[in-house]
C-alpha positions in Angstrom: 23.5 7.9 4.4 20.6 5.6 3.4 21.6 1.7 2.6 19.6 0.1 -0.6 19.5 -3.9 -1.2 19.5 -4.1 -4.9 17.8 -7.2 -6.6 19.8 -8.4 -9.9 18.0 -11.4 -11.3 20.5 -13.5 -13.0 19.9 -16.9 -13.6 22.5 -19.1 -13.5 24.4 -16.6 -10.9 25.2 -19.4 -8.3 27.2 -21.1 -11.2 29.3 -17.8 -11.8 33.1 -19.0 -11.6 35.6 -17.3 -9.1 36.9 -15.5 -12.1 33.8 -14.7 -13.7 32.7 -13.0 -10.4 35.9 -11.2 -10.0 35.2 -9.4 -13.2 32.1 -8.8 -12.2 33.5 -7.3 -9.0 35.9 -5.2 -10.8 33.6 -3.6 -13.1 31.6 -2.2 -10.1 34.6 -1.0 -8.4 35.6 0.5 -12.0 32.2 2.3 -12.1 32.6 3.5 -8.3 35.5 5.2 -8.9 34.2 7.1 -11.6 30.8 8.0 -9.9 32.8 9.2 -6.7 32.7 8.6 -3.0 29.2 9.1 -2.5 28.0 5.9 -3.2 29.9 2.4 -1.3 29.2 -1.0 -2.0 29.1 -2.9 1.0 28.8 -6.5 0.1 26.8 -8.8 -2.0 25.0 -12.1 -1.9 25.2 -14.9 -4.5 22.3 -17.0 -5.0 21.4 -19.9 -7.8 19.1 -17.3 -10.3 19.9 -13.5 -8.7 22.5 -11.1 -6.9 21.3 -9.2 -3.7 23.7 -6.1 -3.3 24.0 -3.8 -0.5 24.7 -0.4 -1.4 25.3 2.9 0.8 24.3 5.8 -1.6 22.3 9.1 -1.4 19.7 8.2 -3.5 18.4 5.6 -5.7 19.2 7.3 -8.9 23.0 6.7 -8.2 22.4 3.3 -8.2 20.4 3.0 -11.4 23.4 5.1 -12.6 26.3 2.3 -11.5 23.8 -0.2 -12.8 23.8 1.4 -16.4 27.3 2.3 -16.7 28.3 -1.2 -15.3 26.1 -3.2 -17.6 24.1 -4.6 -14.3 20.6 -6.4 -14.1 18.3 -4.3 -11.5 15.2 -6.2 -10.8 14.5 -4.0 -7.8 16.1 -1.2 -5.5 14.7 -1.1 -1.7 16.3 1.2 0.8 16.8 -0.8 3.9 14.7 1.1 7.0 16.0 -1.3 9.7 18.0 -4.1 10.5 16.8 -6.8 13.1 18.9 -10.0 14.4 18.7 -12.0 17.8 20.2 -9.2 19.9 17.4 -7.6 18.9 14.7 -9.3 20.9 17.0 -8.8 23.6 16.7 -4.8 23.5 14.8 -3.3 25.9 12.1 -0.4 25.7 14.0 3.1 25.4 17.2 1.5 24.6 18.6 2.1 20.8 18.2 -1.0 18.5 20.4 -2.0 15.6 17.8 0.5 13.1 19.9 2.0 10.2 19.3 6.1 10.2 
C-alpha cells in the first residue's frame, strides 16, 4: 500500500498541550474508523508552526477525505517513494534496500 507524509501547517502546533493533542489524536482515530481499514495512520511529528503525518492509504483522495471529515489543515500530501537511513550506505549493489513498494 503506498505511505503519504502529509504537511498540516499549524502555527503554534509545538505549544499544543498533552490534552489538546489527545483530542486531536482522537478525532483522527474517530474518522478512521468510519472511513474503514484501508487507510492507517502510522505516526506523526510535532513541530513549532506544522504537523507531518504519516499515512498508509490507497490513494491520496482518502486522505483529503480524513482531512475534511476531521477538520485537518493539509498544506501538502507526498507519497513517500523510499526510505533511506545509515544502513543504507551500508547496502551493497543487488542487495534490497530499505525502499517502500
Amino acid at each position: 500500500m503506498p505511505r503519504y507524509i502529509i504537511e498540516r501547517e499549524l502555527p503554534g502546533a509545538g505549544s499544543l498541550s498533552p490534552d489538546q493533542l489527545q483530542a486531536i489524536s482522537e478525532k483522527s482515530c474517530s474518522v478512521l474508523s468510519n472511513l474503514g481499514p484501508s487507510i492507517q495512520w502510522v505516526h506523526s511529528y510535532v513541530t513549532d508552526n506544522a504537523i507531518y503525518c504519516i499515512y498508509n492509504a490507497p490513494n491520496e483522495e482518502l486522505i483529503r477525505q480524513h482531512a475534511e471529515q476531521g477538520g485537518f489543515p493539509v498544506t501538502r500530501i507526498s507519497q513517500i517513494r523510499s526510505v533511506i537511513d545509515p544502513m543504507t550506505a551500508e547496502t551493497k549493489v543487488g542487495q534490497p534496500s530499505s525502499a517502500i513498494a
